[in-house]
Structure formats: structure tokens, C-alpha cells
N, C-alpha and C positions, 0 to 999 in steps of 0.2 A: 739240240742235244740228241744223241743216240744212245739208246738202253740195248742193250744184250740181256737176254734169259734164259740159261741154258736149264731145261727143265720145267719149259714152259707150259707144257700139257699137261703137268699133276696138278691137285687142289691147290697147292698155294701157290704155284705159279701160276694159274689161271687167274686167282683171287687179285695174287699182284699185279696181272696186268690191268686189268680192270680197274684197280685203283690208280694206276699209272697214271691210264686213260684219263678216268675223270678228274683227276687233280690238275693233268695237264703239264706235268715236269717237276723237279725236285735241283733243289739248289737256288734257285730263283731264274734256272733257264725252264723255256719252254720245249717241251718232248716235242721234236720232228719226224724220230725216224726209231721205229723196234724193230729189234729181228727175236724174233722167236721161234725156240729150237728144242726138240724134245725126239726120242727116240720111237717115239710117232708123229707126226704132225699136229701139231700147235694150232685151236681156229684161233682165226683172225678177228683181231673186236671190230666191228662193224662201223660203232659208234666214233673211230679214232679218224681224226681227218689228214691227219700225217701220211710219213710212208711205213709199210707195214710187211717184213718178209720174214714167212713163216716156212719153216722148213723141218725135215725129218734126218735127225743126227745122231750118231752116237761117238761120245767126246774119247770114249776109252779106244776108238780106233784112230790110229796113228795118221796124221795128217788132217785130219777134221778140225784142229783148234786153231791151226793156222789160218784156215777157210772162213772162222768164225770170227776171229778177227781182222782179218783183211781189211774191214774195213774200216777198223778203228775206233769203234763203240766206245763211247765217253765213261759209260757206267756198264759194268758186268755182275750179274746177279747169278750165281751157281748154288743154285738148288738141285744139278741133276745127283743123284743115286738112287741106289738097292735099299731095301728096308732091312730094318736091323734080323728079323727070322731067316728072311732070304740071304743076307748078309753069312747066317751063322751055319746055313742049311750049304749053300754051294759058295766052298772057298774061296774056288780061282776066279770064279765071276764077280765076290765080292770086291777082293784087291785089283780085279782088271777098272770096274767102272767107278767104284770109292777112290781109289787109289791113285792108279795111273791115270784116269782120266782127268783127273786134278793137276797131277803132276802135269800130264801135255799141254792143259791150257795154262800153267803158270809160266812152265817153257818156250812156249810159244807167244807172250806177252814179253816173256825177257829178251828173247831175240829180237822182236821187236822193236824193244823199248833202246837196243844196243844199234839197230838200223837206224833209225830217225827220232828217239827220245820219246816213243809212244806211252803215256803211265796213266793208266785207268784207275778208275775208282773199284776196286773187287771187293762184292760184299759176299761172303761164303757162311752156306748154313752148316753149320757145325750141327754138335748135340750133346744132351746130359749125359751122353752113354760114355764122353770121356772119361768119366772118374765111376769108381766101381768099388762095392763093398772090401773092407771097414768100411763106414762112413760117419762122419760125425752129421748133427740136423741143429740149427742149418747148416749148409755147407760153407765154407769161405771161401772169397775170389780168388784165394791164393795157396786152395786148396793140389794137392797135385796129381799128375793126369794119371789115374790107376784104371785101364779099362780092363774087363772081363769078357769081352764080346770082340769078335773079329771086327764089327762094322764100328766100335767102340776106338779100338785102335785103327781103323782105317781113317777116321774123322780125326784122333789125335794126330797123328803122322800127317794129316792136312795143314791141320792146325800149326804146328813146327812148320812145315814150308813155305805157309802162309807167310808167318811170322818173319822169316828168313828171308825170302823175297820182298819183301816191305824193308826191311834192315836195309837190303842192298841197292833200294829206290826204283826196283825192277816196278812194279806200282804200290799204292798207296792202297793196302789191304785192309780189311774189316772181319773179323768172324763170330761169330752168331749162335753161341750154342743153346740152338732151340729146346725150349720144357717140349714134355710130351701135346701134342695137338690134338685139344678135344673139345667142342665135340668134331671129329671130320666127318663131312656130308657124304654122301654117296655111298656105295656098297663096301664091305669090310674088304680092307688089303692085306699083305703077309706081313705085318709088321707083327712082331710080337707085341706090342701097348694097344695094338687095335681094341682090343676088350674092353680099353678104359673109356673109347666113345661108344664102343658097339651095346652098351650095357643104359644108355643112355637115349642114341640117336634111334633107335629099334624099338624100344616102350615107347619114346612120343609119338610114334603113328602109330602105335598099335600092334606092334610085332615082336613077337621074343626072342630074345635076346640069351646067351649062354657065358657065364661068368665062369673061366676056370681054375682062378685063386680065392685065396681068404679073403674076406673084407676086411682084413686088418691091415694090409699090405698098404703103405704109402707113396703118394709118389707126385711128381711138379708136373705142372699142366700150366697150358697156355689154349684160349681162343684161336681159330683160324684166323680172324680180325687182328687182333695184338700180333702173333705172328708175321703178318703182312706188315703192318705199323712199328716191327722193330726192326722190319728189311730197309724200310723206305725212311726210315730218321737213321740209319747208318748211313745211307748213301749219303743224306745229309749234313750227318757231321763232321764239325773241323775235328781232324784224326787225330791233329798237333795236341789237342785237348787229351786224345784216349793214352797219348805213350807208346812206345816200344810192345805192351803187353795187347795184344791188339786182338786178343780171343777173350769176348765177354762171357757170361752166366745171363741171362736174360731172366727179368723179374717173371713171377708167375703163382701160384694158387699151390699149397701144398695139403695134400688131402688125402684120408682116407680112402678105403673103393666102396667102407660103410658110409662116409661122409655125402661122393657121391650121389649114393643111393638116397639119403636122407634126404638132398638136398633134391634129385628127384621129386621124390614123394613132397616136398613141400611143392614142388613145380606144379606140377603133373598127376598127384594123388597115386593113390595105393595101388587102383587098378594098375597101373605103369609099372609101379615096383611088383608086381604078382608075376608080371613077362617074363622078369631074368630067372632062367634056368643055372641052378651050380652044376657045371660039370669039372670038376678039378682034373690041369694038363700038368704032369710032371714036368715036362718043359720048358713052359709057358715061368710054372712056378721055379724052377728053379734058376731060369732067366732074371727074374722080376727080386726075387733074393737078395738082388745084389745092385738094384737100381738107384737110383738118385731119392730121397725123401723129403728134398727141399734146399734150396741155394739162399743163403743171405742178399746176392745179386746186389749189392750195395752201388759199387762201383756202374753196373748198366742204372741204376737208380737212380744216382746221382748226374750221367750225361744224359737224361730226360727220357728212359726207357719206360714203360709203363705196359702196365697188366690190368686184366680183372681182378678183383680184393677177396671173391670166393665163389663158390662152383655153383651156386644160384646165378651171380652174373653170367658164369656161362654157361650157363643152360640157354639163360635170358637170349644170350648174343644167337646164340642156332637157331634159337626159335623166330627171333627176329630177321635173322640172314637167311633162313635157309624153308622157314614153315608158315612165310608171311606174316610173319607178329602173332599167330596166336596158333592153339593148338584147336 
């Protein structure tokens, strides 16, 4: 089997390779052959005893998807974009690499697919940003796509051509709209939800941390773990099971940013919660206004998706992935 990951060098694509790796393949074939691709250079797992081509790409330039499938990848995994502030901050770089660069590689899978019958497995990470205040809580699968955010509609509009292409048997698509990812490791990025790990991942070693909404504010969260584990049981399922509606709500933890904090503080004690600084961002807050406060996820439920049950297990999960089991 050959996996494609476009997107390979951010947290969860690293994470997923990784997992790849050590499982050994998905479907009940054995992994022989990754390519991974990211608009830096992707390392290389070491550990993988396959073949392994790691390269630097960016999918929003015209002729790159063709390149990337050449050769045929059994399974394709498109995780690459912009985060949602950067999304909302520069327009045309939004809709260049959200947008189009999605469009080239579904186009470039259907020319394909019209040359010699090529139909990949596409699991594509969506997100909660498709639907946008009003919101009822929780939300229902059959809720509809209201986004407020550029990068919000750039993932719905995925969404629809996902859908579209799959109709037309160009391949057999999947999409994924991931909760917010927390806690994420490493230094804070331009996403606007960043604060919801930075408020977290920054007290357990000892560092402060700056909160700049209410802690009344609610919103869905998912583990980096769960995450990866709803990329890789998509790739796995028979699709014939999901229907025509082929864009899930992925289960996940709905919570406070007081909830969080408590749940801290039972983790990690009070010294931890004394770190976070309030500095309140008008834009941050008024971004967040209109976010998601929880999905029913019934339907991802029911084809065997699975989450953490509250923001203690993931706390637990970072500390254990990420601070070697203990603090």
C-alpha cells in the first residue's frame, strides 16, 4: 500500500505518520511506500522500513497535484492549510491554499481517474468552523453549513466538492471536521483557538500563559491522539456504510475555558492556574462569539469515532504524549 500526506510536517501530520508507521498499514494491507509532502520538508521516520519520499510542496501551485499523484497513492490524507486568523488576516492566500489547492488535487485525481480508472481513498480534514452563530448545543449532524470566517467557508466549499467528486466516482472521499486540537505541543501558531491549548500546555511546564476571552466562552475540543485516530479509522471504513453525506462532525469534549482551567487545577494544582494571564483581544473575542459549543456527532458515533469523555483525559493524553507521563 502507498499513503500520500499532504501536510506532512505540521503536528498532526507528523503524529500520523508515526502512527502509520507503527501500526504498519490500514485496511488489512501492509504500508510499503509514503510520500510526504509539506511546504517544507517533511523528516523522514527512520524507524519505517518501506520506501519513504519526503519532499517540499505547495499544492496551491498549479501543476504540483499532478506530480503528487503520479504515482498513484492508494490512500491520500489532506491535511495541508492556513490557520483560521491567518485565514481571516490575508484573503487571497486564504482561498489560494484552502481553496484552490484542494480544488487542483481533486482535479487532478479526476483526470486521472478518466485516464486509466485511478480512485483513491481521500480522507480530508475539514473543521467546526463550517457552521457559525446562531447555534443551537448540541449541534445536529444535519445541522447547516453557516460559516462566519473566510477559512470557515473555504473548508465548506471543500466540503461540497469533496462531496461532488465522490457522487461522480472521481474517488471515494471522506471528510473529517475536526473539534478544536488541544492540547497541541510545541510553540503557539496563528490560529485563533490557539489559547485554548496555550492556556494549558504553558502552566504544565511552568510558564505563563495569556487568556484573551471570558471563561465563559464554550467550545469542542479533541486530543491530538483522537485526532490522528479519526484520520486513520476513516481511511478504514467501508464508506458504503457512511452514504452520500460524506462530511462527518467528529465526536469530542464540550467545555468551558472555566471548565478547562478547573480541570487544570485538579491536574496540575493552583500554582498552574496562577500562570494564565487575562489579557482580553477584541478579535480573538469576537471570532470565538460565533464558534461551535458542541456537536451531537451521533452519526461519527455510531461508525465507531471515538474521543476523550472530558478535558482531565486530555490533559492526561499531553502529559502522557508529550511530558513523559508525569509532570
Amino acid at each position: 500500500m502507498h499513503i500520500l500526506i499532504i501536510g506532512a510536517a505540521g503536528m498532526v501530520g507528523r503524529k500520523l505518520t508515526a502512527r502509520l508507521v507503527a501500526e504498519g498499514g490500514i485496511k488489512g494491507r501492509s504500508l510499503e511506500k509514503l510520500t510526504l509532502v509539506d511546504v517544507i520538508k517533511p523528516e523522514t521516520p527512520q524507524e519505517f522500513a518501506g520506501v519513504v519520499v519526503a519532499r517540499e510542496a505547495d499544492l496551491s501551485t498549479q501543476g504540483e497535484a499532478e506530480k503528487l499523484i503520479q504515482s498513484r497513492p492508494d490512500v491520500i490524507f489532506h491535511l495541508a492549510a492556513i490557520v483560521s486568523a491567518e485565514a481571516e488576516l490575508d484573503f487571497d492566500k486564504g482561498y489560494r491554499v484552502n481553496l484552490d489547492g484542494t480544488r487542483y488535487l481533486f482535479d487532478a485525481i479526476r483526470i486521472a481517474h478518466d485516464q486509466d480508472g485511478y480512485r483513491p481513498r481521500v480522507v480530508f480534514t475539514s473543521s467546526i468552523a463550517v457552521v457559525g452563530a446562531p447555534l443551537p448545543y448540541p449541534i445536529p449532524d444535519d445541522f447547516h453549513l453557516t460559516p462566519l470566517t473566510s477559512y470557515g467557508t473555504q473548508k465548506a466549499i471543500s466540503e461540497l466538492l469533496l462531496s461532488d467528486y465522490t457522487r461522480r466516482g472521481f474517488f471515494d472521499g471522506i471528510g473529517i471536521r475536526l473539534p478544536t486540537v488541544c492540547i497541541r505541543p510545541g510553540k503557539p501558531n496563528k490560529a485563533a483557538s490557539g489559547f485554548f491549548s496555550n492556556i494549558l500546555r504553558e502552566p504544565l511546564i511552568g510558564q505563563e500563559a495569556v487568556l484573551p476571552v471570558s471563561e465563559d466562552v464554550r467550545h469542542w475540543h479533541t486530543s491530538p491522539r483522537s485526532a490522528v485516530g479519526y484520520l486513520i479509522h476513516a481511511a478504514n471504513l467501508d464508506l458504503e456504510t457512511v452514504g452520500p453525506r460524506r462530511n462527518l462532525s467528529m465526536p469530542g469534549v464540550s467545555a468551558t475555558v472555566g471548565e478547562q482551567i478547573e480541570a487544570l487545577r485538579r491536574v496540575a494544582g493552583d500554582r498552574a492556574v496562577r500562570l494564565i494571564r487575562r489579557v482580553p483581544d477584541e478579535m480573538i473575542m469576537k471570532m470565538v462569539s460565533g464558534w461551535a459549543p458542541g456537536f451531537e456527532a451521533k452519526r461519527a458515533t455510531e461508525l465507531g469515532f471515538t474521543a476523550e469523555k472530558n478535558f482531565d483525559e486530555i490533559i492526561r493524553v499531553h502529559i502522557e504524549d508529550e511530558l513523559g507521563g508525569s509532570l
